[in-house]
C-alpha positions as CSV (number, residue, x, y, z in Angstrom):
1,X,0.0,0.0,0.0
2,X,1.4,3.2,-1.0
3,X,2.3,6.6,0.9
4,X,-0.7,8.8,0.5
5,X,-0.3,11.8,-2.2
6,X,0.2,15.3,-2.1
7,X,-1.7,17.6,-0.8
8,X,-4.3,19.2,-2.7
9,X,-5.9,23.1,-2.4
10,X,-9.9,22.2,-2.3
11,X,-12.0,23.6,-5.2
12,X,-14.9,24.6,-2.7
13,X,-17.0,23.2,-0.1
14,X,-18.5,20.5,-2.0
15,X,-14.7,18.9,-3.0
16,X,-13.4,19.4,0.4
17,X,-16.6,17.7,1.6
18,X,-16.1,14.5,-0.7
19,X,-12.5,14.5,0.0
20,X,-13.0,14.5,3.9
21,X,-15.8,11.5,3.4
22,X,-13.8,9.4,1.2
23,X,-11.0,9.7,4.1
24,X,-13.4,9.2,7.4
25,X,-15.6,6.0,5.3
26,X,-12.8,3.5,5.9
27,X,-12.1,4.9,9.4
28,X,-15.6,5.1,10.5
29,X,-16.1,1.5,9.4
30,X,-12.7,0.8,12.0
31,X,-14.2,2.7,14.5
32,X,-17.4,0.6,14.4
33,X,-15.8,-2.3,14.4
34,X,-13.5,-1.3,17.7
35,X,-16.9,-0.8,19.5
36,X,-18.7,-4.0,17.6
37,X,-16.6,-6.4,19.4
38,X,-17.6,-4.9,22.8
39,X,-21.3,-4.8,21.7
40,X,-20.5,-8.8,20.6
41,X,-19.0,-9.3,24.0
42,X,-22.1,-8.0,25.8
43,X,-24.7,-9.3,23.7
44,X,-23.1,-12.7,24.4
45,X,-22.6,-12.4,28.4
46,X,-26.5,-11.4,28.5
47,X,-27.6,-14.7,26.7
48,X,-25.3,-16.3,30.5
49,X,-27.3,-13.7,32.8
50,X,-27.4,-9.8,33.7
51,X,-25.2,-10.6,36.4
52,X,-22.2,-11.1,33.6
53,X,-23.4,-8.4,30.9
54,X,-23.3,-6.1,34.3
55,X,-19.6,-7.7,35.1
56,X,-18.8,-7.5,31.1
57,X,-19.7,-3.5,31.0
58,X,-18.3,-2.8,34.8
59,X,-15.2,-4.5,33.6
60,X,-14.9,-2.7,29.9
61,X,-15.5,0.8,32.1
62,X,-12.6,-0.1,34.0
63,X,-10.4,-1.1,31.5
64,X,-11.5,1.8,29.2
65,X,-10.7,4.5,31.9
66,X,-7.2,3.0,33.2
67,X,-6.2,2.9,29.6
68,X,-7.6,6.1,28.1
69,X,-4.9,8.2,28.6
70,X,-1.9,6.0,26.3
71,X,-5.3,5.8,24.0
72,X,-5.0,9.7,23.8
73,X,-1.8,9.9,23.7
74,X,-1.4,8.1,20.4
75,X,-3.6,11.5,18.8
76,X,0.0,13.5,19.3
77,X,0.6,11.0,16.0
78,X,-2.2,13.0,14.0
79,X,-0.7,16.4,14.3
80,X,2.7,15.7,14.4
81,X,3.0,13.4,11.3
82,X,-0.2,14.9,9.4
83,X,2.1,18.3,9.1
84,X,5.3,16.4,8.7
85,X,3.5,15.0,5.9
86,X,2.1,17.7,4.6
87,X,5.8,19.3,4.3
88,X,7.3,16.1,2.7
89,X,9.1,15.4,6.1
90,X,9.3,12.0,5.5
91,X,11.8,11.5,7.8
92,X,10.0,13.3,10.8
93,X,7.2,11.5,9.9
94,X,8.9,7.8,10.6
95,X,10.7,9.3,13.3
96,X,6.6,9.5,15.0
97,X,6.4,6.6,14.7
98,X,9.5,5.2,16.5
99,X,8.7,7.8,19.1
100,X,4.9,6.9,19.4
101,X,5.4,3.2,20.3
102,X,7.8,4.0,22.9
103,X,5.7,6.6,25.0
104,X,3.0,4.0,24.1
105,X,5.6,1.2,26.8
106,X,6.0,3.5,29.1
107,X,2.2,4.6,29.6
108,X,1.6,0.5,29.6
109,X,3.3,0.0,33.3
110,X,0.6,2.0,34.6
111,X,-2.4,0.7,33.3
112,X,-1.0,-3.0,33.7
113,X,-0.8,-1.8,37.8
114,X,-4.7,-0.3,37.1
115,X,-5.9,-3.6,35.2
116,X,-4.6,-5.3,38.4
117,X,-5.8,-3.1,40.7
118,X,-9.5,-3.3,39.8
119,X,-11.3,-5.1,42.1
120,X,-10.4,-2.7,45.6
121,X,-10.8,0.4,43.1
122,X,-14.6,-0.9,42.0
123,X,-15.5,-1.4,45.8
124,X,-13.8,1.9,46.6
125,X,-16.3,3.4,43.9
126,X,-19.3,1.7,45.8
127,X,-19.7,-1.0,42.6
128,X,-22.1,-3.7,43.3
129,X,-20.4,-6.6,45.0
130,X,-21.9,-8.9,43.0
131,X,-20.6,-7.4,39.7
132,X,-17.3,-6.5,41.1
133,X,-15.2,-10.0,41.2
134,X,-16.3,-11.2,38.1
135,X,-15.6,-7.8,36.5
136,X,-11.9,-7.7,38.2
137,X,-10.9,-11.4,36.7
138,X,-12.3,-9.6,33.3
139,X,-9.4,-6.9,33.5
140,X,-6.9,-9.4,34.9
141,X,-6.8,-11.3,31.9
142,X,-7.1,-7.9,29.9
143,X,-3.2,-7.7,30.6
144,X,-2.1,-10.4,28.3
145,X,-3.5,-8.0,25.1
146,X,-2.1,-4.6,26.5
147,X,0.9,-4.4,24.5
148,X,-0.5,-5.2,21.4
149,X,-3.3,-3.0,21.7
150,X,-1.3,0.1,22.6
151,X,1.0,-0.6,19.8
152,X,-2.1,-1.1,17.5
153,X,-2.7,2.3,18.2
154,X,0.2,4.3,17.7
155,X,0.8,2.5,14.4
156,X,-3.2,2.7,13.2
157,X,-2.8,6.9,14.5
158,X,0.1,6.9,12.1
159,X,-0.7,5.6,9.2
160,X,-4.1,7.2,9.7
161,X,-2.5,11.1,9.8
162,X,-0.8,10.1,6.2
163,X,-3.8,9.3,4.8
164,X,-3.8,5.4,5.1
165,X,-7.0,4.2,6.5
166,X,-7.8,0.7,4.9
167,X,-5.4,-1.7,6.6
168,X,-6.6,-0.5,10.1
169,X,-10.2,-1.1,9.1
170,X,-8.9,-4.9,7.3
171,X,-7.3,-5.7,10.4
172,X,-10.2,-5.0,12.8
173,X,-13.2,-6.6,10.7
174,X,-10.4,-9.5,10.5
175,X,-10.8,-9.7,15.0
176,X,-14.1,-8.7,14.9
177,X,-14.7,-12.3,13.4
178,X,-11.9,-14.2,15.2
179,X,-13.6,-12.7,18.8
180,X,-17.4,-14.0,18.0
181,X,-15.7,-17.0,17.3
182,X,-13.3,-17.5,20.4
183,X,-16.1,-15.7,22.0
184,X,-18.3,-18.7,21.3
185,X,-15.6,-21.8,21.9
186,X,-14.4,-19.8,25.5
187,X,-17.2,-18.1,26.8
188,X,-19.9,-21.3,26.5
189,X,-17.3,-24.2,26.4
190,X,-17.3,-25.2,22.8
191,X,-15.1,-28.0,20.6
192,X,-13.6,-29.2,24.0
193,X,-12.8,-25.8,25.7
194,X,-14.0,-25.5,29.6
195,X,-17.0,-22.5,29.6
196,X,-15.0,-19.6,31.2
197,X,-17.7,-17.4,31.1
198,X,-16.6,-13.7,31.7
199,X,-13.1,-14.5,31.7
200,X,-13.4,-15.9,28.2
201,X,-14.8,-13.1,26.5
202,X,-11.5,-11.0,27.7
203,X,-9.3,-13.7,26.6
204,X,-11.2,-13.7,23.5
205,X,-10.7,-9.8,23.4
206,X,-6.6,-10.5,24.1
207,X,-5.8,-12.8,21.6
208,X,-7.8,-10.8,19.2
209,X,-6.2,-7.9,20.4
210,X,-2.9,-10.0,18.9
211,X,-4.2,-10.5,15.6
212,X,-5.3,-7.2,15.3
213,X,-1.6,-5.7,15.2
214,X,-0.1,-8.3,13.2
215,X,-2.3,-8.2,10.9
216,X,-2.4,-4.5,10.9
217,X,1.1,-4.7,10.1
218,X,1.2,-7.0,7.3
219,X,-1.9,-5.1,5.3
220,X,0.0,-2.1,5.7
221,X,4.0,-3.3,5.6
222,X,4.7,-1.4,2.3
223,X,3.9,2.2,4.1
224,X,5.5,1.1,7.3
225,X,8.9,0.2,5.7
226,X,9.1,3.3,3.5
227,X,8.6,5.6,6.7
228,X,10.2,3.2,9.4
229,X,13.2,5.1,10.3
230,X,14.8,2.5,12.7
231,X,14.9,2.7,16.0
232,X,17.3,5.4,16.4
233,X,16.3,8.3,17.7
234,X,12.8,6.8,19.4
235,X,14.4,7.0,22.8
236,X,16.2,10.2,22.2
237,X,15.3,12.1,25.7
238,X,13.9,15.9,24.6
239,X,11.8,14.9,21.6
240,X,10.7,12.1,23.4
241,X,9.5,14.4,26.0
242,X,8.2,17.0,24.0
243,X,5.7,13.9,21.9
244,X,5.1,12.5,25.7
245,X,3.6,16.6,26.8
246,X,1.4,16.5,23.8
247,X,0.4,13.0,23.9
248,X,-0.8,13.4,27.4
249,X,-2.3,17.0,26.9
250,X,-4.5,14.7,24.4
251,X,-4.8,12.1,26.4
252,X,-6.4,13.9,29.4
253,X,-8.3,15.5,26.9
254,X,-9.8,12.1,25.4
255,X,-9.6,11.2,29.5
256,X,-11.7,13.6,30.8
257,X,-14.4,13.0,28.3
258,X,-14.4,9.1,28.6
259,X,-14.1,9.4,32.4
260,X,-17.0,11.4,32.9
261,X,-19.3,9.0,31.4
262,X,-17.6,6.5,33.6
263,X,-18.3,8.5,36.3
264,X,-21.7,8.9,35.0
265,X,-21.7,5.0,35.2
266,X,-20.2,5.0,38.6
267,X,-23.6,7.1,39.6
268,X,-25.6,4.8,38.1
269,X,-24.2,2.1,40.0
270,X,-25.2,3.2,42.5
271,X,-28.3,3.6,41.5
272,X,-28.4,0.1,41.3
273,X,-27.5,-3.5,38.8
274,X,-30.7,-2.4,36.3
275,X,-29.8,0.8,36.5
276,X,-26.4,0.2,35.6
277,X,-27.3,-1.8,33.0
278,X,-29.7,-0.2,31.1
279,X,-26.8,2.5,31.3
280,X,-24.1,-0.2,30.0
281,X,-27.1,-0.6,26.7
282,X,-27.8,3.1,26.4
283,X,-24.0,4.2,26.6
284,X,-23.1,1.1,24.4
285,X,-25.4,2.2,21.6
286,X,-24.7,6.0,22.3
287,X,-20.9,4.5,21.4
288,X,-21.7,3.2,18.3
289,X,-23.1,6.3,16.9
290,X,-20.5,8.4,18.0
291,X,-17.6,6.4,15.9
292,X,-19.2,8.7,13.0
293,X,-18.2,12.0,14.0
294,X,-15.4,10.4,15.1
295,X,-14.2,9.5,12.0
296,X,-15.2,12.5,10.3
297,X,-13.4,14.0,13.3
298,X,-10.2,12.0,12.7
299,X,-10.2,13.0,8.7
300,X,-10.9,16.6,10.0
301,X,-7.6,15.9,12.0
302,X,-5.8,14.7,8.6
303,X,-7.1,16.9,6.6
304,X,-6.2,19.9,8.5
305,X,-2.9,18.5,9.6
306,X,-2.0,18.5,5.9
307,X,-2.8,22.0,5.0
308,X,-1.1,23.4,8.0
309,X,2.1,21.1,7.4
310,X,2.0,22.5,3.6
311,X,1.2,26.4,4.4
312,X,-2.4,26.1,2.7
313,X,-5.5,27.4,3.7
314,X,-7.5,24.9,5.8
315,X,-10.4,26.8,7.6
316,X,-13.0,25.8,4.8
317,X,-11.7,22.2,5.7
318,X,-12.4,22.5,9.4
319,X,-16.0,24.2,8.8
320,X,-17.4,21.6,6.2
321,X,-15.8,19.0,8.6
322,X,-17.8,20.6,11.5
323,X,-21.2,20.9,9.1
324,X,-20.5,17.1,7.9
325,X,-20.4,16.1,12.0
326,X,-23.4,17.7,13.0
327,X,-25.9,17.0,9.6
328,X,-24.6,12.7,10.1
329,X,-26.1,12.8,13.6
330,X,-29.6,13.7,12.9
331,X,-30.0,9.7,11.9
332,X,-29.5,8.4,15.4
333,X,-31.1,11.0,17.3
334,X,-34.5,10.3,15.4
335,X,-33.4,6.3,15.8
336,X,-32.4,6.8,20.0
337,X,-35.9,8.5,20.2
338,X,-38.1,6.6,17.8
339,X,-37.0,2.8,18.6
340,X,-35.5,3.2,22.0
341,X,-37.8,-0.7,22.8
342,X,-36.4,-2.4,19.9
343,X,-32.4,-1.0,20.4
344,X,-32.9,-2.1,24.4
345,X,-34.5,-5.5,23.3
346,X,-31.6,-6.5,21.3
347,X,-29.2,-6.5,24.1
348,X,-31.7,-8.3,27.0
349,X,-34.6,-9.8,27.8
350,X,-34.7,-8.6,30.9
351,X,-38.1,-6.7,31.5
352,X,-36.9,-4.4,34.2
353,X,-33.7,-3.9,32.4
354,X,-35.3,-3.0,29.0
355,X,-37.9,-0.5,30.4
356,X,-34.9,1.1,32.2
357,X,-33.2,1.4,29.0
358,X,-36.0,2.7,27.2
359,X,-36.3,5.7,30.1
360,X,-32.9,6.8,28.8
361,X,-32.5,6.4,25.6
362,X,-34.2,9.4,24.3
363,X,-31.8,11.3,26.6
364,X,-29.1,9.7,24.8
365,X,-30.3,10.7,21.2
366,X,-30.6,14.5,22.5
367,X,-26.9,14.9,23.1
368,X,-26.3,13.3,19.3
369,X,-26.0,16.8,17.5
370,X,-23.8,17.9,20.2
371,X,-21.6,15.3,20.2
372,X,-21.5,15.3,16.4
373,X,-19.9,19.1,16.0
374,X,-18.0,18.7,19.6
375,X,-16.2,15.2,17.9
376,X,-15.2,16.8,14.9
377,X,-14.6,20.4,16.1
378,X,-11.7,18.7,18.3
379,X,-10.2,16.7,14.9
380,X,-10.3,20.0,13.7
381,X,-8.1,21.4,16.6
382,X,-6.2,18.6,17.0
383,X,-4.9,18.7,13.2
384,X,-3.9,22.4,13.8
385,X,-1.9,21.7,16.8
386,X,-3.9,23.0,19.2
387,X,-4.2,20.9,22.3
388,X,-4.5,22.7,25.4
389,X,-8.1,24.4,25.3
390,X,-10.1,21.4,24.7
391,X,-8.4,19.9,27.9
392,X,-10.1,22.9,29.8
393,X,-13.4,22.5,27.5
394,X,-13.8,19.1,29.1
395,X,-13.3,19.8,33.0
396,X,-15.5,22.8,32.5
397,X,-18.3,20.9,30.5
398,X,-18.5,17.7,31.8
399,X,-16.9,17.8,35.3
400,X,-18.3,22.0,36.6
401,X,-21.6,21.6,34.7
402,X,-22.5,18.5,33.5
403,X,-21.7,15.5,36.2
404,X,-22.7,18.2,39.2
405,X,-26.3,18.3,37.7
406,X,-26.6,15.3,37.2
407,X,-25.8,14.2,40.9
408,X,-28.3,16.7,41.7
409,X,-31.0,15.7,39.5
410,X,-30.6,11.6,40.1
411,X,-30.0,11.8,43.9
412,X,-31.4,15.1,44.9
413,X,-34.7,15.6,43.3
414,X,-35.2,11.9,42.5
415,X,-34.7,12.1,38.7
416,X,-33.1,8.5,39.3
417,X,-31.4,7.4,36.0
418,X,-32.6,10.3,33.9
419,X,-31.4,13.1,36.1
420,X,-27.5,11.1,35.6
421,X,-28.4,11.5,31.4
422,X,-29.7,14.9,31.5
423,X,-26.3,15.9,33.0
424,X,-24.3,14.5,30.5
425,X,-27.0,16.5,27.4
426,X,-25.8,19.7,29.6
427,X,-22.3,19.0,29.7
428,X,-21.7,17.5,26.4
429,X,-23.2,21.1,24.8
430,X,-20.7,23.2,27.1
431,X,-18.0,21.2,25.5
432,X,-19.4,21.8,21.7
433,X,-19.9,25.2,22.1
434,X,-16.6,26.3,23.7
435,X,-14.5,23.9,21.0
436,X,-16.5,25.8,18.2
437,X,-15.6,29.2,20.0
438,X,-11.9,27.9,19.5
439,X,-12.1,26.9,16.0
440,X,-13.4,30.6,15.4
441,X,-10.7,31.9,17.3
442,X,-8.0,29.7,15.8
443,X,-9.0,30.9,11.8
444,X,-8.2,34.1,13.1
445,X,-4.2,33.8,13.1
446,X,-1.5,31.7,11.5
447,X,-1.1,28.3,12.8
448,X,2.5,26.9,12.3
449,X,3.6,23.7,11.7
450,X,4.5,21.7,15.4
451,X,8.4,20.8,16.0
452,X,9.1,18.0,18.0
């Protein structure tokens, strides 16, 4: 697979539009099939009990929030080698990648100590004791897949800011098919195999999470060996810790956002085990929908990195990006709203479990427009280099407005589960409307090219 090409001025807003699609397709498709093999995972654990789709999401949250932050961190990838791409760097470009996977080891040690840790940190958060040993064992076994799936990362982060989005998407629909499978033969017992329940499904997940980066690496070895500058220079201290302070600016960016729906989990919880898990459906589903913007947002991030990295204009990228993130997100807030019973029927059959579900859904298709422009308005931001504000956007939004009302509206006056979501609608438009403010603020002035 080849390097992608030069950059190209955009004849208007329609070319820039159709360019910008054509790049986010493949990546959305990725995206969705990242999240699909959760959604596998918990539409297989219900079919055991809601004791273990309840362990299943309590055990995802938990993995997802100890390991959001090396996630993150991989998006230093998108404007660092975007604009070293855009300036025919080719050599800064490799030298990204080098650097990338070795912050990516040294963020691992932590979250292997977190993954290990998860059973006193559940209790500590007042998680149901019934879900909370089960959902510990899940993460345990989690460990055996970290390395790859960091590594995955970095390397899908890179080849995704030049412009090469196919193999990443090959290589996931490749696990996405291997998990169902070793879902099937581990979780239930199958061709010999002792039924490991919970633990199987995130054994499943590791091996998977194996496959995924060699596979990864063969679809897209032609690109990897014409950037891959050796290993020289990946440890070298300062740019090392100059990638490191942007990769975690991003990653407690991404963190903060991911964490407060955690903590909006946490809440739930705490509410109770139907609560929670008509949460783990409704936040599951509200997942899926948001890989859309997300990969609009991540072409945004391309796109823009590009432009900037080859001194070309880029606003009228970043503002049909924006457009294109909020007009795809009308679909699923009609579909949250309209067939909130059939979307919470498809995950249980629990009656108490789908009528919660059904409470909240709606909820979750309100904040759908916000999250559209807020998802792509950071791609946008991200490819320009600019890190820092939507860091602030998030602890204002989500952890000043939105998870404060939300405590007040579920335990306070008695909203229950739908105070918890109306929370999140409130902070999730803070967050849009001060990354849009930024965007307007950034077109203002000259945005240079990072050095690293």
């Amino acid at each position: 697979m080849d390097a992608a090409p030069q950059v190209e001025r955009a004849a208007g807003s329609r070319d820039e539009a159709a360019r910008i699609l054509r790049l986010a397709g493949p990546v959305m498709v990725a995206y969705l099939g990242t999240i699909s093999m959760g959604t596998v995972d918990m539409k297989m654990a219900g079919t055991i009990s809601p004791a273990a789709l309840g362990a299943v999401a309590l055990g995802h949250m938990w993995s997802i929030a100890s390991a959001i932050i090396a996630w993150g961190a991989a998006r230093a990838l998108d404007p660092v080698v975007a604009q070293a791409h855009g300036a025919g760097d080719v050599r800064a470009a490799g030298l990204g990648l080098t650097r990338g996977l070795a912050m990516a080891a040294l963020l691992g040690v932590p979250i292997v100590a977190l993954y290990a840790a998860a059973g006193p940190a559940l209790r500590l958060l007042g998680q149901p004791e019934a879900l909370v040993g089960t959902a510990a064992a899940y993460c345990r076994t989690l460990i055996l897949g970290l390395p790859a799936i960091l590594a995955f990362a970095v390397v899908r982060n890179f080849l995704q800011a030049l412009g090469i989005v196919r193999p990443a998407t090959y290589a996931i629909l490749l696990a996405n098919v291997g998990n169902a499978a070793l879902n099937w033969v581990l979780m239930f017992g199958k061709l010999g195999f002792p039924a490991l329940g919970v633990v199987g499904s995130a054994l499943s997940t590791s091996l998977n999470q194996w496959l995924m980066l060699g596979s990864l690496v063969f679809f897209a070895r032609r690109s990897l060996f014409a950037y891959w500058p050796g290993w020289a220079g990946a440890f070298e201290r300062a740019p090392l810790a100059r990638l490191s302070k942007l990769g975690l600016t991003l990653g407690f960016q991404f963190g903060f956002e991911v964490w407060a729906f955690h903590a909006a989990g946490f809440m739930m919880g705490r509410l109770g085990a139907v609560p929670f898990a008509a949460h783990a459906i409704a936040i599951n589903l509200a997942t899926i929908s948001f890989m859309i913007p997300s990969g609009i947002g991540a072409a945004s991030a391309t796109r823009v990195g590009h432009l900037v990295g080859a001194e070309l204009p880029w606003r009228r990228a970043a503002w049909t990006s924006i457009g294109l993130g909020a007009a795809v997100m009308a679909v699923p807030t009609a579909s949250f709203v309209l067939a909130a019973r059939p979307f919470a029927s498809f995950y249980s059959s629990d009656a108490a479990v789908i009528a919660a579900a059904v409470s909240i859904l709606p909820l979750a298709g309100a904040f759908q427009l916000f999250d559209g422009v807020q998802a792509v308005a950071f791609g946008v931001l991200r490819g320009a280099g600019d890190t820092r504000l939507p860091v602030a956007a998030n602890v204002v939004g989500y952890w000043l407005l939105g998870l404060p009302a939300g405590g007040v509206l579920a335990f306070s006056l008695g909203w229950g589960a739908r105070g918890v979501w109306s929370g999140l609608v409130i902070g999730l438009a803070a967050v849009a409307a001060l990354l849009v403010a930024r965007v307007v603020q950034l077109g203002r002035r000259r945005v240079g090219r990072l050095a690293i």
